[in-house]
C-alpha positions in Angstrom: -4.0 -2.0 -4.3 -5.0 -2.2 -0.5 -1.6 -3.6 0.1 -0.1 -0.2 -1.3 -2.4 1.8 0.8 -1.6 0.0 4.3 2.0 0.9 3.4 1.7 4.3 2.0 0.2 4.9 5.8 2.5 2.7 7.2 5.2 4.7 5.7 3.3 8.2 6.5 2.7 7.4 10.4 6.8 6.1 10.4 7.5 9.5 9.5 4.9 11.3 11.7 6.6 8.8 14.3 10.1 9.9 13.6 9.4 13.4 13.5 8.0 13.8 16.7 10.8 11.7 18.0 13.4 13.5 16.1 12.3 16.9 16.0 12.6 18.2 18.8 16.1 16.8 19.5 17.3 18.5 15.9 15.9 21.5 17.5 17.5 21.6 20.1 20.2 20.4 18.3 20.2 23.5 15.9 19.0 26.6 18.2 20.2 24.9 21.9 23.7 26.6 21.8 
């Protein structure tokens, strides 16, 4: 069960990760022109 955990956060800090990376760049990309 622990195992599962660690990745679900793993998983959810990844994502947190990728949208703060990614975000603003797809906004820019969207409302930049």
């Amino acid at each position: 069960m622990k195992n599962i955990v660690q990745k679900s956060k793993l998983v959810h800090s990844t994502i947190v990760d990728w949208l703060l990376i990614k975000g603003p760049e797809l906004f820019i990309t969207i409302y930049g022109k």
